[in-house]
C-alpha positions as CSV (number, residue, x, y, z in Angstrom):
1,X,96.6,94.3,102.1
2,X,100.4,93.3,102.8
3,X,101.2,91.4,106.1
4,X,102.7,94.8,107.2
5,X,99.1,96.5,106.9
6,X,97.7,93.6,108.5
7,X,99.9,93.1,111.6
8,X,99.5,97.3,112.4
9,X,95.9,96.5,111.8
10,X,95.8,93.6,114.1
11,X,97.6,95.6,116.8
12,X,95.4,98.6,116.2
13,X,92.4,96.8,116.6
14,X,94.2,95.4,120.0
15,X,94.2,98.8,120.8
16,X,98.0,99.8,119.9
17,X,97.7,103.6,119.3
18,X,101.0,103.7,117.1
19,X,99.8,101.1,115.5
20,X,96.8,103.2,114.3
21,X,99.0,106.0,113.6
22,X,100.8,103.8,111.0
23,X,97.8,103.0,109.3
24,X,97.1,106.8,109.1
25,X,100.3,107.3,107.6
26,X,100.0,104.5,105.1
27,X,96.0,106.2,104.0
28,X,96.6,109.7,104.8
29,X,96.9,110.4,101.2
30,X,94.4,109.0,99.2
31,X,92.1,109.7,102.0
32,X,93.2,113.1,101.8
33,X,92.4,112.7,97.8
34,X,89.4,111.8,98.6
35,X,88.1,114.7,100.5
36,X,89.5,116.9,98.1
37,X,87.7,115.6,95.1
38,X,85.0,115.8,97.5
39,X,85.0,118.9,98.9
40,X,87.2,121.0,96.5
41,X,89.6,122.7,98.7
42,X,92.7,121.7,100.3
43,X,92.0,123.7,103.5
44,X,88.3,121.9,103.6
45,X,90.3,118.1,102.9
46,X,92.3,118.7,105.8
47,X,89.5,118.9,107.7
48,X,88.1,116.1,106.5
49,X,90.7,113.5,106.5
50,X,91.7,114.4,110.2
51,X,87.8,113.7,111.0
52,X,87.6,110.7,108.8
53,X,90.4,109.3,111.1
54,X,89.3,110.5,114.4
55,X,85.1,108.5,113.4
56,X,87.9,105.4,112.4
57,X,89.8,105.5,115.7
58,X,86.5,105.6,117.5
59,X,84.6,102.9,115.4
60,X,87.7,100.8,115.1
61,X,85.6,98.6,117.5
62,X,82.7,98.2,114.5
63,X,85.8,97.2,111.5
64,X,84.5,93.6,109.4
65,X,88.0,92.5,108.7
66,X,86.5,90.7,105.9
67,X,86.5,94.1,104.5
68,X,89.5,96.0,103.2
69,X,91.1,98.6,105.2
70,X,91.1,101.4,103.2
71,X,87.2,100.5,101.8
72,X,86.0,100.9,105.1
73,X,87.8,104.3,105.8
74,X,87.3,105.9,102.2
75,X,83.4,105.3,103.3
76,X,83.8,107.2,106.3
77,X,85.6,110.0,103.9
78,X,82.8,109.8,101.4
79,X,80.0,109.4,104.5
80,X,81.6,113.0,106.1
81,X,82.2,114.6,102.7
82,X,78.4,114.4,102.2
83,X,77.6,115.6,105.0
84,X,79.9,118.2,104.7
85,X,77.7,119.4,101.2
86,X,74.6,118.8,103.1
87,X,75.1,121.3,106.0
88,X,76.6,123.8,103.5
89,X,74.0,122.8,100.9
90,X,76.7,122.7,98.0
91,X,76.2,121.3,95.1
92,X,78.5,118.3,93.8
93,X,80.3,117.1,91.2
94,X,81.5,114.4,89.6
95,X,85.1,113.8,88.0
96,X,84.7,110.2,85.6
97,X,85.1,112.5,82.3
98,X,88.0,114.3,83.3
99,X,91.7,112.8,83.2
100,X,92.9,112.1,86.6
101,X,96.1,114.5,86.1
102,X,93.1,117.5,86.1
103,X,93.4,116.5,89.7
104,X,96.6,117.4,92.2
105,X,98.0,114.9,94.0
106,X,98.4,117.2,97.5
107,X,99.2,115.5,100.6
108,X,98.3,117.1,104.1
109,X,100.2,119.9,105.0
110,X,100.6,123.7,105.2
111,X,103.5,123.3,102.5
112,X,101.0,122.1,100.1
113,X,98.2,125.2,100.9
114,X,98.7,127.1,98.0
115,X,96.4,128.2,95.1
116,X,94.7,125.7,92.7
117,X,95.5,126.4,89.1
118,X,93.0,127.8,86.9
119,X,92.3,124.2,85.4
120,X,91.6,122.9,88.8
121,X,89.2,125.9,89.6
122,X,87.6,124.7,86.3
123,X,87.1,121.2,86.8
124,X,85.5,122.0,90.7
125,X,83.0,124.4,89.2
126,X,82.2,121.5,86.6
127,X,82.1,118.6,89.0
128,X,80.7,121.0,91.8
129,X,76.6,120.7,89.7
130,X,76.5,117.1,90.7
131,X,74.7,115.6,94.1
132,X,76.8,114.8,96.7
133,X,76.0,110.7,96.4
134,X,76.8,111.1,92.8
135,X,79.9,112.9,93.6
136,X,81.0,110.4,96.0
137,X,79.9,107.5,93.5
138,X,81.4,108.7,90.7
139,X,85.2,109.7,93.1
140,X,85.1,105.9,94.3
141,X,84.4,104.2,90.7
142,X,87.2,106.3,88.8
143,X,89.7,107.5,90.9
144,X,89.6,104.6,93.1
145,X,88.4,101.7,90.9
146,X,85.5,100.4,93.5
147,X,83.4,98.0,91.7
148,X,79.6,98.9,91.8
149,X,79.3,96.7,94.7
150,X,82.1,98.0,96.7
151,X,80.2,101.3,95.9
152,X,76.8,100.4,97.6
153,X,78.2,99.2,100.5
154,X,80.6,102.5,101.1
155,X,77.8,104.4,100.3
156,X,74.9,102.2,102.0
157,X,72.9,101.9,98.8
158,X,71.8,99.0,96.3
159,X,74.1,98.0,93.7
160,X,71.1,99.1,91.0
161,X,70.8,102.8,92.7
162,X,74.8,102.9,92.0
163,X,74.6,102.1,88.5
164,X,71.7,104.7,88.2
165,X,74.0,107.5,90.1
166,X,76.9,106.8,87.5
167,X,74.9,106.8,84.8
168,X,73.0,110.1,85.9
169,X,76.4,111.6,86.7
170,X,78.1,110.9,83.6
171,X,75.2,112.0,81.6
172,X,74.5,115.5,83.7
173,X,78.5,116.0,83.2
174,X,78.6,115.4,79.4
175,X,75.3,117.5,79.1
176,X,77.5,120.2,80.9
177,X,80.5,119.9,79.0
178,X,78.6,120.0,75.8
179,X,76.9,123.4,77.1
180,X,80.2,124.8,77.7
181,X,81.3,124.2,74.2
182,X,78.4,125.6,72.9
183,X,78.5,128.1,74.7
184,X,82.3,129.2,74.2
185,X,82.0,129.3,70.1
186,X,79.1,131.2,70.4
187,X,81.4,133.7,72.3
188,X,83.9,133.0,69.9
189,X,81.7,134.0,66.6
190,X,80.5,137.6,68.1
């Protein structure tokens, strides 16, 4: 965190509403990232990201500053986001075999509300058979390089249940991909 980050936070936790809208500034994208991986449309991030904020503004009170900033609010992303697949009952996915350019960089904003390409379609229907905890697991340990521990306390679980949920994730997604394959040269021969 630079000074910068942790002055605005300092003030925010002081109760310096500008402050906090800084800090939103400063993690509106990859927070936004976040709930797209998550979720799987930009319309549905939005959403998310705005909520994720609004829980941190209101539990600002409850922040460890022993903890990072941005750990603490990409748990409250990954918290809602299940949530989110829970009430809809959607399946999720996970996105550690695919290259991280699969994945648009959007920010917020109606300018950036347009159709996902065919490839990104693809890769939400792949990642989209995985459990939400695995999802969320698997979003924090590639696209966000959490450690396993950083993991289980985003996601309030062990540090052994994390490893277990990559491991699971990884192996449902290569069992998937390998499917797929199969699947397409068989369409290929007839």
């Amino acid at each position: 965190m630079t000074s910068n980050e942790s002055e605005l936070l300092g003030l925010a936790l002081k109760g310096d509403d500008d402050a906090f809208a800084s800090l939103v500034e400063l993690y509106q994208t990859p927070v936004y990232n976040m709930c797209y991986r998550m979720l799987g449309t930009p319309q549905d991030a939005e959403d998310a990201a705005q909520e994720t904020f609004w829980r941190a503004y209101q539990a600002l009170h409850r922040y460890d500053r022993k903890r990072s900033f941005i750990t603490w609010v990409l748990s409250i992303a990954a918290h809602y986001c299940i949530d989110q697949h829970r009430r809809r009952k959607l399946p999720t996915f996970a996105l550690e075999l695919l290259p991280e350019e699969s994945v648009p960089f959007l920010a917020p904003g109606p300018e950036n509300l347009v159709a996902q390409s065919e490839e990104d379609r693809h890769l939400h229907t792949l990642l989209n058979q995985l459990k939400p905890q695995d999802r969320a697991a698997i979003v924090l340990r590639y696209w966000y390089d959490f450690s396993e521990k950083e993991i289980s306390q985003s996601l309030s679980l062990s540090v052994s249940a994390v490893k277990s949920r990559l491991h699971r994730a990884r192996r449902q997604l290569a069992q998937i991909v390998s499917t797929n394959k199969t699947q397409s040269l068989c369409e290929e021969a007839v």
